[in-house]
N, C-alpha and C positions, 0 to 999 in steps of 0.2 A: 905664435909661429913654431914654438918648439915641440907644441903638440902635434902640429902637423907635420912638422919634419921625422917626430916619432912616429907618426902611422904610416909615411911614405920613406921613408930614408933618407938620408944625406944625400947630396949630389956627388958626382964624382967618386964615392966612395959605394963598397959592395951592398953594406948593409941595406938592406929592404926596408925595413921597418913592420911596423905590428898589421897591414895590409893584407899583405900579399897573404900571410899565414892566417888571418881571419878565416879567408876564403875556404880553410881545411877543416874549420874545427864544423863539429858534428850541430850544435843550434844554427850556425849561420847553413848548412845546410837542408836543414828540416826546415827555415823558413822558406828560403829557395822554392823546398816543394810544395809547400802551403800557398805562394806566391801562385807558382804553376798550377796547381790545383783551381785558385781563384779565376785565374783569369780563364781556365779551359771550360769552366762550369758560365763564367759570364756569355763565354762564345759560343755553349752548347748548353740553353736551360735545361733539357731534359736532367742533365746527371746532377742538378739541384738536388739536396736533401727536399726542402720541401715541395717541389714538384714531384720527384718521386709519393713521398706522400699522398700525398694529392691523389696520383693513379691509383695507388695502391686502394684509396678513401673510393674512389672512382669507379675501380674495379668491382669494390666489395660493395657498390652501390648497385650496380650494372645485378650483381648475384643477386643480390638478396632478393632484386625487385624481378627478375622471372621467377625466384623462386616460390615468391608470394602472388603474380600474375598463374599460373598452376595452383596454385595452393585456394585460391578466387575461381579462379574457374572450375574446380572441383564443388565447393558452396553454389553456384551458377547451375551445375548439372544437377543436384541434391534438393536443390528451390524448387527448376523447373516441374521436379518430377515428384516434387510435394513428398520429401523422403525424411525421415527426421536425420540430424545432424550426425548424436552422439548416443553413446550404448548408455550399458545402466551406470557405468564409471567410465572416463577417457583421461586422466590425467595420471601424474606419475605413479600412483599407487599400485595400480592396476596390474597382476601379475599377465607375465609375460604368456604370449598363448591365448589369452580369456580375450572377448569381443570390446574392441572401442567404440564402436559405434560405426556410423556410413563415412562419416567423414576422413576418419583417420586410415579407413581401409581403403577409402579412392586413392587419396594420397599414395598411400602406400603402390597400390597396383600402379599409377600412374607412371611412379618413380621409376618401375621398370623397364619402362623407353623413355622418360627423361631422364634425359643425363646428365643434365644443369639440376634439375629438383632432387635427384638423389644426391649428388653430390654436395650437398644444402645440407641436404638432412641428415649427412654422414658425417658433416662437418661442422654443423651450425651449434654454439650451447642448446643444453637441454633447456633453458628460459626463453629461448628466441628461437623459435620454430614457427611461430607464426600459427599455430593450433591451440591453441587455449581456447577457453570456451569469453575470454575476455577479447582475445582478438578477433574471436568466428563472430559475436555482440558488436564489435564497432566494426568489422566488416560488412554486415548483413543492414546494419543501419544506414550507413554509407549504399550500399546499394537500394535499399529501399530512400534513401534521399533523390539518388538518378532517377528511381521511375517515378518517381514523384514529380519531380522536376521536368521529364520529359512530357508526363500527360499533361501537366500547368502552361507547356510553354505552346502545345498543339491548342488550347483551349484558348491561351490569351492571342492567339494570330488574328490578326483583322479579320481573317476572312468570314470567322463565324466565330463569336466571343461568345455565346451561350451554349450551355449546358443544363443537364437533368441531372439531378441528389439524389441515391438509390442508399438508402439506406439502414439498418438493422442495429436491436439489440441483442446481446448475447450474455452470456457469464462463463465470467473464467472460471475456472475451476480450481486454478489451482490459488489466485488471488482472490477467491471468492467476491468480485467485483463486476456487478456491469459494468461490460465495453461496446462502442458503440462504433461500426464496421460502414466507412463511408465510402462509396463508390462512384461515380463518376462516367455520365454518357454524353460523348461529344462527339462533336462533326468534326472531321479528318481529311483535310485535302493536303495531298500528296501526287507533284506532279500533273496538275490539272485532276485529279479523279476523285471523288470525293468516294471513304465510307464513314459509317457510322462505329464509334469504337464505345468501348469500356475499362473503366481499367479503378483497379484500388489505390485510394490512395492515404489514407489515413485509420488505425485504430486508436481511439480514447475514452480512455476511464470518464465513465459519467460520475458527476457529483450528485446526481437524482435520478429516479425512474419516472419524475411527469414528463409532462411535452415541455413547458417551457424551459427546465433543464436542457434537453435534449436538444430545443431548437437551437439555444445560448452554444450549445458546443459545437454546432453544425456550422453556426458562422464564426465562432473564433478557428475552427479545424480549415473554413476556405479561407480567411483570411491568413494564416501562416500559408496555405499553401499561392498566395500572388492571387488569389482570385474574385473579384468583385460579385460578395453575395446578389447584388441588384440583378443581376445576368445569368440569374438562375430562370431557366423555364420551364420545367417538368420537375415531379417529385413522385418517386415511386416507394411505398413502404408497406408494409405488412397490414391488415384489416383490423388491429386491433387501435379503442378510442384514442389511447392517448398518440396514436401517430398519425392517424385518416381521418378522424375530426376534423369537420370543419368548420367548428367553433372553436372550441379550447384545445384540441389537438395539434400537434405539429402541422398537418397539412395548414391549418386555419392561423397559426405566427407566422408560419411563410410566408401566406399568401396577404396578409396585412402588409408586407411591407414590399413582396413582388406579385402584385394582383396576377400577373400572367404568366405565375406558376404552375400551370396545370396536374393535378396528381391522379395517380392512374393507382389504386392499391394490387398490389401482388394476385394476379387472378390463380396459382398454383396455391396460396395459402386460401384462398374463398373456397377453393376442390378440394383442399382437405379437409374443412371445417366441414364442407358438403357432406365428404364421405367418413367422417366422424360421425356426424348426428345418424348417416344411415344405417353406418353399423349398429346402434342400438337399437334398432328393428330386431324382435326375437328370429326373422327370417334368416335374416340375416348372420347373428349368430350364430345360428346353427349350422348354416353355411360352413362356418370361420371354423366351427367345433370341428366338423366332419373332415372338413380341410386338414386341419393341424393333429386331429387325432390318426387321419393316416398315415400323414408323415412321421410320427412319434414312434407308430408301432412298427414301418419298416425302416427305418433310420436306426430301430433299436438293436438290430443284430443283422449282420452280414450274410446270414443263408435266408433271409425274407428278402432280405434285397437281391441277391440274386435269382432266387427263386422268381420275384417281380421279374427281372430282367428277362429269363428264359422264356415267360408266358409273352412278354412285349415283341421277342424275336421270331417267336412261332405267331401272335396271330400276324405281324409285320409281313412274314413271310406270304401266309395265305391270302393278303391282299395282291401281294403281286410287285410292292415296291421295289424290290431288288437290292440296288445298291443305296437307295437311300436308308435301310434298315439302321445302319450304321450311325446314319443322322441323326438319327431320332434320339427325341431326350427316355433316358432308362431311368431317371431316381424323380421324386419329388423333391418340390424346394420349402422350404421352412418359411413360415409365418414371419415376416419382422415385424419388431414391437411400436418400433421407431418410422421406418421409411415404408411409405406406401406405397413410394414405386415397386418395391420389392415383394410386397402385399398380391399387388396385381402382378407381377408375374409365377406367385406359387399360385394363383386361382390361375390365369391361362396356363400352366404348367397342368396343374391338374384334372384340366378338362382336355388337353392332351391325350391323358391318359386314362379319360375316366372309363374306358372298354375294360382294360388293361388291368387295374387296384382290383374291382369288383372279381372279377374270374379266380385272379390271382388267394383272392379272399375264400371265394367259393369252395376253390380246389383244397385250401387247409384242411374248412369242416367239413363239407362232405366229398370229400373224392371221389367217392362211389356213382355221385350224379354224372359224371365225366366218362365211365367205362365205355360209353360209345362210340367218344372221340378218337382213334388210334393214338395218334399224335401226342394229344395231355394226359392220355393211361401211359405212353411208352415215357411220359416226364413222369408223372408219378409213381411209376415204377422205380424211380431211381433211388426210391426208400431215402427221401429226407426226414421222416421220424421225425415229425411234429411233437412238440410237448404239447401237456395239457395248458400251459400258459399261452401259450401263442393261439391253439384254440381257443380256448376262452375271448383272448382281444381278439381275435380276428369275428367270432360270433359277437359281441358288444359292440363292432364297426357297423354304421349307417352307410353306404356309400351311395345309395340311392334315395 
């Protein structure tokens, strides 16, 4: 009792006791507003320490992920449009000014009406940018899972579970490795409308170059991708034994365990192989020769080529075409070594113009044949001063 008549005071008498002045000293104050503090933060979570947190965690989440949705969709534009990624350096090294490559220059352009992505990238570490060539690697894989996933899931619908294996060897170059390039044709109903689609979905390192290799990775490649080798019905691959056999070839492992996988080989590669064997026809060579030696010798200097060009617009003229002069093709196109579509268009390129080379030719060595003409004496008066070199190849040309 006498403790407590010490914190409250005596009755009847003035003294207070150790109470009332508690109340002034500076700790029983500070709790006071720790108290206040507690209970305003219980009645209002927002001004929580760790809710705040939280937003803040929340906010910097909300950032980062548009600024990596831009950052994705720049890879998206760069895929569609088959562009490579990265220059000959893209990482910090790289002095400032010198080319990073496509990817980091979308970015960049991009930034300039995003106002969320620049402001990322003004503000983010230089380690978390989300541009590394290790992020652009689990980005690109990650998207190549979706389309993978997406043509697996059109294939596996009831409405049509089979599909045709189209597919090819190649070599890396730079892993000096066969890879084997699998692609995929299937029925596509969408909204009552059925079409016929295609789509890739797998490349893998072969551990062989026979068929049985190749067939062994063709079913572990559908089996990761969800899909029931048995429900293969077509196979389309190239003309050589070890994939169009139909004994020990891939076509003939297939069809031992799916009899009614039909194989159709590549009718573009049988047209090549055609027009391979007929090139070594000497006609034909010569052909190829006369071709590529015209292009050589006016591809070699800019005054043959336009000299060609003026003869093409003057006899254009005298035909009568008019405004089509303009359309017309003015140069030769070059022999490829490789693609023979590009083959066939320098031969119809050059029978385009086969009026046009010969005259042009003519007129080098003998000019003097032409004094009749007005028209190709007031060209050859313009004194283009042939050397004796370009005489020479122009007389060495067969054009006919």
């Amino acid at each position: 009792m006498t403790k407590f008549s010490n914190a409250l005071g005596s009755r009847g008498k003035d003294k207070l006791g150790h109470l009332p002045d508690h109340e002034t000293k500076t700790y029983h104050q500070n709790a006071v507003a720790d108290a206040e503090i507690c209970l305003s933060n219980s009645e209002n979570i927002q001004n929580r320490v760790d809710v705040q947190l939280m937003q803040q965690k929340k906010a910097l989440y909300e950032k980062n992920t548009s600024a990596l949705r831009s950052i994705i969709d720049c890879m998206i534009f760069l895929g569609k449009h088959a562009l490579a990624f990265r220059g000959h350096r893209d990482d910090s090294t790289v002095e400032e000014g010198h080319n990073q490559g496509n990817l980091k220059a979308l970015i960049q352009f991009r930034a300039k009406t995003d106002e969320k992505l620049r402001e990322f990238l003004n503000s983010c570490p230089k380690n978390a940018n989300y541009t590394s060539k290790t992020i652009q690697n689990e980005v690109l894989a990650i998207i190549g899972d979706k389309i993978r996933e997406s043509v697996t899931d059109q294939i596996n619908d009831e409405t049509c579970p089979y599909y045709t294996i189209i597919a090819d060897e190649l070599t890396d170059d730079v892993a000096n490795k066969s890879v084997l390039s699998l692609c995929l044709r299937y029925l596509k109903c969408q909204d009552g409308k059925y079409s016929i689609e295609e789509g890739l979905v797998k490349f893998s390192y072969l551990k062989g170059g026979n068929a049985a290799s190749i067939a062994e990775t063709i079913k572990q490649d559908l089996k990761d991708c969800g899909l029931n080798p048995l429900n293969i019905r077509g196979q389309a691959y190239d003309t050589t034994s070890a994939m169009s056999s139909g004994n020990n070839g891939l076509q003939g492992i297939i069809k031992r365990d799916v009899p009614n996988a039909l194989c159709t080989p590549c009718n573009s590669h049988r047209l090549n192989l055609v027009i391979a064997s007929a090139s070594k026809l000497q006609q034909i060579r010569n052909c190829i020769t006369v071709v590529n030696g015209c292009f050589l010798f006016l591809d070699a200097s800019h005054k043959r080529q336009e000299f060609l060009v003026r003869i093409i617009d003057l006899l254009a003229a005298r035909e009568g075409t008019g405004g089509k002069v303009k359309l017309m093709q003015h140069k030769l196109k070059g022999l490829s070594k490789t693609r023979w579509v590009e083959r066939f268009e320098a031969i119809d390129n050059f029978i385009d113009l086969s009026e046009s080379v010969p005259i042009a030719r003519y007129i080098m060595v003998n000019p003097h044949l032409y004094r009749d003409d007005e028209e190709i004496c007031a060209l050859i008066d313009e004194k283009w001063a042939w050397d004796a070199d370009t005489k020479t190849k122009a007389q060495g040309i067969k054009c006919r």
